[in-house]
Backbone atoms as SQL, in Angstrom:
CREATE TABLE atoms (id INTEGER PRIMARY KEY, chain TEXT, resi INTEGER, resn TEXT, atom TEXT, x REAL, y REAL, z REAL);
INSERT INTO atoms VALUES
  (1, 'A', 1, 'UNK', 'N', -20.007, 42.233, 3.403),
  (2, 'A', 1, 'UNK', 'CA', -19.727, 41.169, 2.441),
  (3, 'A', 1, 'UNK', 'C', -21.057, 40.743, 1.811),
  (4, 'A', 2, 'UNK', 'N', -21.085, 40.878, 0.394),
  (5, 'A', 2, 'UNK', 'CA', -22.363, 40.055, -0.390),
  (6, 'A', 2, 'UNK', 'C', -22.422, 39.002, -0.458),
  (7, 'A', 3, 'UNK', 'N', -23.580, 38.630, -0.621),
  (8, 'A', 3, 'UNK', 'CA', -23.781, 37.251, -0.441),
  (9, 'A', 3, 'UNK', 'C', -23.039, 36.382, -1.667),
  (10, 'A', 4, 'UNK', 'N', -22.847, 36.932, -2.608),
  (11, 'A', 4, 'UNK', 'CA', -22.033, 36.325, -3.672),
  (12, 'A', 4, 'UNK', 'C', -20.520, 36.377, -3.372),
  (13, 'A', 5, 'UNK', 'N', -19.855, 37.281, -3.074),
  (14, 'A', 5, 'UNK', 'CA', -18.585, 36.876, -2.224),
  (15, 'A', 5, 'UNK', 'C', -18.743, 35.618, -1.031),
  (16, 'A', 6, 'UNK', 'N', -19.611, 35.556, 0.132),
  (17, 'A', 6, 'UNK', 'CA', -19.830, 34.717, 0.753),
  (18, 'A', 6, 'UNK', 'C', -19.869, 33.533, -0.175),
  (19, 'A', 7, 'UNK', 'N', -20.494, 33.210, -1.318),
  (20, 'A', 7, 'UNK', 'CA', -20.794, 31.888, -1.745),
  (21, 'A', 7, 'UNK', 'C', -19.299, 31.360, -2.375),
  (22, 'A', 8, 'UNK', 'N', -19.100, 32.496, -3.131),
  (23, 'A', 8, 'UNK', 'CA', -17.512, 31.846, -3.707),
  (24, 'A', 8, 'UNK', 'C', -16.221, 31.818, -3.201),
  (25, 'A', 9, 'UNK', 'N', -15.944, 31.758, -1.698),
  (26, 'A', 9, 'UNK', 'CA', -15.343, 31.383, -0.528),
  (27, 'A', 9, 'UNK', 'C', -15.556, 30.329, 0.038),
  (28, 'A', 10, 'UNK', 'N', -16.873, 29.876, -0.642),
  (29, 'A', 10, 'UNK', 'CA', -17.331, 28.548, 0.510),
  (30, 'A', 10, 'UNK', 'C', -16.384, 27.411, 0.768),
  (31, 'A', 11, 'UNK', 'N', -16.102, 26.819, 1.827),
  (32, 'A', 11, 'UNK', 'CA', -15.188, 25.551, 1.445),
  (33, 'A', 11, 'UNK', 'C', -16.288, 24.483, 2.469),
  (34, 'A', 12, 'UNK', 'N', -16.632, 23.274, 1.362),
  (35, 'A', 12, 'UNK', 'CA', -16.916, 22.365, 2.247),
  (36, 'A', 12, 'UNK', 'C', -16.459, 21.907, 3.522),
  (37, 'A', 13, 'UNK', 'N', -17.069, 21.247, 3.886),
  (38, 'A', 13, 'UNK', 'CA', -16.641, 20.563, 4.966),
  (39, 'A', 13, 'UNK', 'C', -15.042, 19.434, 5.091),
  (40, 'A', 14, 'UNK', 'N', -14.363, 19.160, 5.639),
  (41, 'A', 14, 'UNK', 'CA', -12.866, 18.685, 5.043),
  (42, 'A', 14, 'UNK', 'C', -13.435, 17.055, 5.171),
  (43, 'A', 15, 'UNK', 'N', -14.683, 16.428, 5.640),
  (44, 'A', 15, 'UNK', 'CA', -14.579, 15.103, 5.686),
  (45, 'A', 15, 'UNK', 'C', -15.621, 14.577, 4.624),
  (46, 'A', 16, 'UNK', 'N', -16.048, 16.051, 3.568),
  (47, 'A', 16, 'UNK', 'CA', -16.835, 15.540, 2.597),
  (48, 'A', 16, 'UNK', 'C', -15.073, 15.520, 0.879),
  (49, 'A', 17, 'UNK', 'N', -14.094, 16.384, 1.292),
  (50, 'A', 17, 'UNK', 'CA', -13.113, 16.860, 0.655),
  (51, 'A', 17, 'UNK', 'C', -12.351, 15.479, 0.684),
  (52, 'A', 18, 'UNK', 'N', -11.949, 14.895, 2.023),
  (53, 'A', 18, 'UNK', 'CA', -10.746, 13.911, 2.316),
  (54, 'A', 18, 'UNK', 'C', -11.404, 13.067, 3.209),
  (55, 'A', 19, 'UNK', 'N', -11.889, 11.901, 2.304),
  (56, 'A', 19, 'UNK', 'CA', -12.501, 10.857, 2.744),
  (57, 'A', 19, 'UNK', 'C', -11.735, 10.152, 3.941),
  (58, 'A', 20, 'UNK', 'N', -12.417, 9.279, 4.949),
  (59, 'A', 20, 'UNK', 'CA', -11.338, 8.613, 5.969),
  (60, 'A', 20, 'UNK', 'C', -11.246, 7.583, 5.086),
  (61, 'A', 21, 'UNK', 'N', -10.044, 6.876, 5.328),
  (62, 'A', 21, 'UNK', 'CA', -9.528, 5.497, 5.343),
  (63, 'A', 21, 'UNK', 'C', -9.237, 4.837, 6.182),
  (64, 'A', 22, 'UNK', 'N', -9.510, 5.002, 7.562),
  (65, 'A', 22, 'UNK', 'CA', -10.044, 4.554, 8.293),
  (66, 'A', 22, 'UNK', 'C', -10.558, 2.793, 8.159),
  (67, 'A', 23, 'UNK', 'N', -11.748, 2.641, 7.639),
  (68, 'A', 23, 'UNK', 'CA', -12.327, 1.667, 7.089),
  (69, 'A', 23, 'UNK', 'C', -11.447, 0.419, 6.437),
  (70, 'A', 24, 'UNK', 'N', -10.971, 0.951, 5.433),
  (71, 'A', 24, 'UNK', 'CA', -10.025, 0.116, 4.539),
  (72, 'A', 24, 'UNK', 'C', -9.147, -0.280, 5.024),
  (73, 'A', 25, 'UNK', 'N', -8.207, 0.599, 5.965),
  (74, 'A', 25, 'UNK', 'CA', -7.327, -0.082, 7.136),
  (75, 'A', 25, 'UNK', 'C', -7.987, -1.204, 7.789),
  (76, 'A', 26, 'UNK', 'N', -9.045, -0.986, 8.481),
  (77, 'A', 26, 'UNK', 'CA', -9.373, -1.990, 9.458),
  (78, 'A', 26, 'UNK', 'C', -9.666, -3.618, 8.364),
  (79, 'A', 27, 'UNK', 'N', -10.257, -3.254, 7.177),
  (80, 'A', 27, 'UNK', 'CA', -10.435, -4.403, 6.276),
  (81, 'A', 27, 'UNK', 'C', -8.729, -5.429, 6.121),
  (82, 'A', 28, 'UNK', 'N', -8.366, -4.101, 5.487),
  (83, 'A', 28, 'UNK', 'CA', -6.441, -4.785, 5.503),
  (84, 'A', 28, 'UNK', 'C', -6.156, -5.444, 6.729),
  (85, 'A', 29, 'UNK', 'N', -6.083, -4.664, 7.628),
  (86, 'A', 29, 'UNK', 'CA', -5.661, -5.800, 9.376),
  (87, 'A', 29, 'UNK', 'C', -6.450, -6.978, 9.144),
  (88, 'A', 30, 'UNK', 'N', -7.800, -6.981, 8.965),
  (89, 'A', 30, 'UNK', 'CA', -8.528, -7.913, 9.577),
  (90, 'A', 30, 'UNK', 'C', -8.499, -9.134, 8.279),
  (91, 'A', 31, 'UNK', 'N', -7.746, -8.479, 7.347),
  (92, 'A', 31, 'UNK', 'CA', -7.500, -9.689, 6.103),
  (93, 'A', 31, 'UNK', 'C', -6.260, -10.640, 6.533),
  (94, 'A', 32, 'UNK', 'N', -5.371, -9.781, 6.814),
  (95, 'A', 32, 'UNK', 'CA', -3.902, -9.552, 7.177),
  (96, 'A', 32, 'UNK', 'C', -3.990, -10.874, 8.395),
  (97, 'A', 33, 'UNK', 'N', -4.805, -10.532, 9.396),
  (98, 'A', 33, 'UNK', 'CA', -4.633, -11.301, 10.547),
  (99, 'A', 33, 'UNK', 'C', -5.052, -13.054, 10.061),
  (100, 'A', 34, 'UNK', 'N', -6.307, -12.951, 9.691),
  (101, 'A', 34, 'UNK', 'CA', -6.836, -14.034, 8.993),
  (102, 'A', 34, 'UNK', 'C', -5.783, -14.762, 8.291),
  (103, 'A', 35, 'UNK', 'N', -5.328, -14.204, 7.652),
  (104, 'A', 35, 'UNK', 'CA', -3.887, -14.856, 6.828),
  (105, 'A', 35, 'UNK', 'C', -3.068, -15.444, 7.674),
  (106, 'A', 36, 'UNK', 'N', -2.777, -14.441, 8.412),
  (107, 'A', 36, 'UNK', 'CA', -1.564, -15.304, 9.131),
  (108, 'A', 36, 'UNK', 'C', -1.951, -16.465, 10.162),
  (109, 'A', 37, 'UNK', 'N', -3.093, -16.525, 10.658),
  (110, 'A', 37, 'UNK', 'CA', -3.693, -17.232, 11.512),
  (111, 'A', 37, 'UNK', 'C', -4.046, -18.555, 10.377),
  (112, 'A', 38, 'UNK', 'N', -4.302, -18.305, 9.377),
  (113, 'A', 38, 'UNK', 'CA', -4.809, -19.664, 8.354),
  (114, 'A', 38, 'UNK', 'C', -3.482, -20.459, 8.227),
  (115, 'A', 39, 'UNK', 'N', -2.645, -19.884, 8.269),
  (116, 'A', 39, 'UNK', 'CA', -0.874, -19.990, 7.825),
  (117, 'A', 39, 'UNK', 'C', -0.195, -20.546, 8.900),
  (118, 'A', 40, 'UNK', 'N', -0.669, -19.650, 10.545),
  (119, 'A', 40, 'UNK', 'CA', -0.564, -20.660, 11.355),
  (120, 'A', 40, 'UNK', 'C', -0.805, -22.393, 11.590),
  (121, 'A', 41, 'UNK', 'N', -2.247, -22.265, 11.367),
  (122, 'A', 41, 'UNK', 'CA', -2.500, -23.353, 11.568),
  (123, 'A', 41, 'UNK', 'C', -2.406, -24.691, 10.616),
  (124, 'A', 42, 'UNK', 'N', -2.120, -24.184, 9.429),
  (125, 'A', 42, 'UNK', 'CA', -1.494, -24.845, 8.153),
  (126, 'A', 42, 'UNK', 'C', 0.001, -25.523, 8.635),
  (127, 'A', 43, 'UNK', 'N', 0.579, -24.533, 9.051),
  (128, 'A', 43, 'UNK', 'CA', 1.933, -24.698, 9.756),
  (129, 'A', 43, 'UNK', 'C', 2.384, -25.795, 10.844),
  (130, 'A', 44, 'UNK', 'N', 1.438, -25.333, 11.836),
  (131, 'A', 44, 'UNK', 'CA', 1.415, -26.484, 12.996),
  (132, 'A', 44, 'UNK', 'C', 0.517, -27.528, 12.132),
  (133, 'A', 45, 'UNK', 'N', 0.298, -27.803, 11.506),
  (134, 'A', 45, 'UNK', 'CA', -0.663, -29.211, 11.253),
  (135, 'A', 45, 'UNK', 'C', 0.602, -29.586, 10.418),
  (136, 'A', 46, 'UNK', 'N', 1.193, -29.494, 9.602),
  (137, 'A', 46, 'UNK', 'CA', 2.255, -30.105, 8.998),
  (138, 'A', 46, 'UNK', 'C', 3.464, -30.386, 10.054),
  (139, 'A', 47, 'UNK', 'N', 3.804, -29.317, 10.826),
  (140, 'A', 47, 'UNK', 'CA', 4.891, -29.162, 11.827),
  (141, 'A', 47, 'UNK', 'C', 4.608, -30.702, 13.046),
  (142, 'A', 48, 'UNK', 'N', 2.869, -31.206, 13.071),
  (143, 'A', 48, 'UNK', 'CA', 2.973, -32.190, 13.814),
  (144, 'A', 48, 'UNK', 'C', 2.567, -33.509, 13.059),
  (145, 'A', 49, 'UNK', 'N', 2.646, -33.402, 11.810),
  (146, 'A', 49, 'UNK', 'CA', 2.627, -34.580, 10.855),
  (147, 'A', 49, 'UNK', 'C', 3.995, -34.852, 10.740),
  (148, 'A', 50, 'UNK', 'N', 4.787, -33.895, 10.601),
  (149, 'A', 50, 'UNK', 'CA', 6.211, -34.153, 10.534),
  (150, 'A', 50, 'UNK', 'C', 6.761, -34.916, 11.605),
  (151, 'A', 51, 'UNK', 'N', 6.907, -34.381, 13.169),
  (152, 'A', 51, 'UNK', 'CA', 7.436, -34.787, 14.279),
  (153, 'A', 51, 'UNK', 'C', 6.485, -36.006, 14.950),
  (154, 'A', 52, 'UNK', 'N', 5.509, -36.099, 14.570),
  (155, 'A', 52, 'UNK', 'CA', 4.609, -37.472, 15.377),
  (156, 'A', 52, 'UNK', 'C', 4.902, -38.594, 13.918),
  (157, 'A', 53, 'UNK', 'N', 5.371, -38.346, 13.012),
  (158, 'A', 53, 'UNK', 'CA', 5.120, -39.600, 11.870),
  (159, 'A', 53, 'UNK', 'C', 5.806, -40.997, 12.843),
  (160, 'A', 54, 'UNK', 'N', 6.483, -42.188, 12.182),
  (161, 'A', 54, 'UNK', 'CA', 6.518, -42.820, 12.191),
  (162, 'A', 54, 'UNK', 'C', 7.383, -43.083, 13.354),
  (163, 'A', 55, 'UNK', 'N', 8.177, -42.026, 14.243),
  (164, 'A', 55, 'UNK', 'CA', 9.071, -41.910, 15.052),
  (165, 'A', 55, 'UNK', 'C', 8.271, -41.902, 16.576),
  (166, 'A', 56, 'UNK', 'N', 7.308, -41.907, 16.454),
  (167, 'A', 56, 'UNK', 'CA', 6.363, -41.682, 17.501),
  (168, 'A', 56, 'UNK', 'C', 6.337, -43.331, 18.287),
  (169, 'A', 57, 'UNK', 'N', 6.061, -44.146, 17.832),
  (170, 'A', 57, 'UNK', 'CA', 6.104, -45.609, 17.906),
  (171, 'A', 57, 'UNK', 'C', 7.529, -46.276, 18.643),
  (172, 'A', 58, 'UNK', 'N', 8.067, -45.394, 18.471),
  (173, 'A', 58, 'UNK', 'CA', 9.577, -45.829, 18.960),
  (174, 'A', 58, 'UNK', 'C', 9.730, -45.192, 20.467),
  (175, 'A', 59, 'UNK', 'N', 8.821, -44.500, 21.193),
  (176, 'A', 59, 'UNK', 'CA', 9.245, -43.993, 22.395),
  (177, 'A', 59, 'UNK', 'C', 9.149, -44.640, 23.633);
């Protein structure tokens, strides 16, 4: 085989071809979680403004 057949066969490497996404996943979760955890606690802070209001005084 010549070296010019050798060259025009070449195939890169497959992780220079098909990048990971990898990365971007972990960004999405770690957005994802944040959210829901901000949402949590948004939640319970209204959820105990609601149930301690003015009914609290009466126990």
């Amino acid at each position: 085989m010549s070296e010019e057949e050798k060259d025009s066969h070449y195939l890169p490497a497959r992780k220079q071809i098909h990048r990971s996404e990898k990365g971007k996943w972990a960004i999405l979760f770690y957005r994802i979680l944040l959210t829901l955890l901000v949402l949590l606690v948004i939640g319970l802070g209204i959820w105990g403004v609601f149930f301690t209001g003015d009914n609290s005084s009466q126990l």
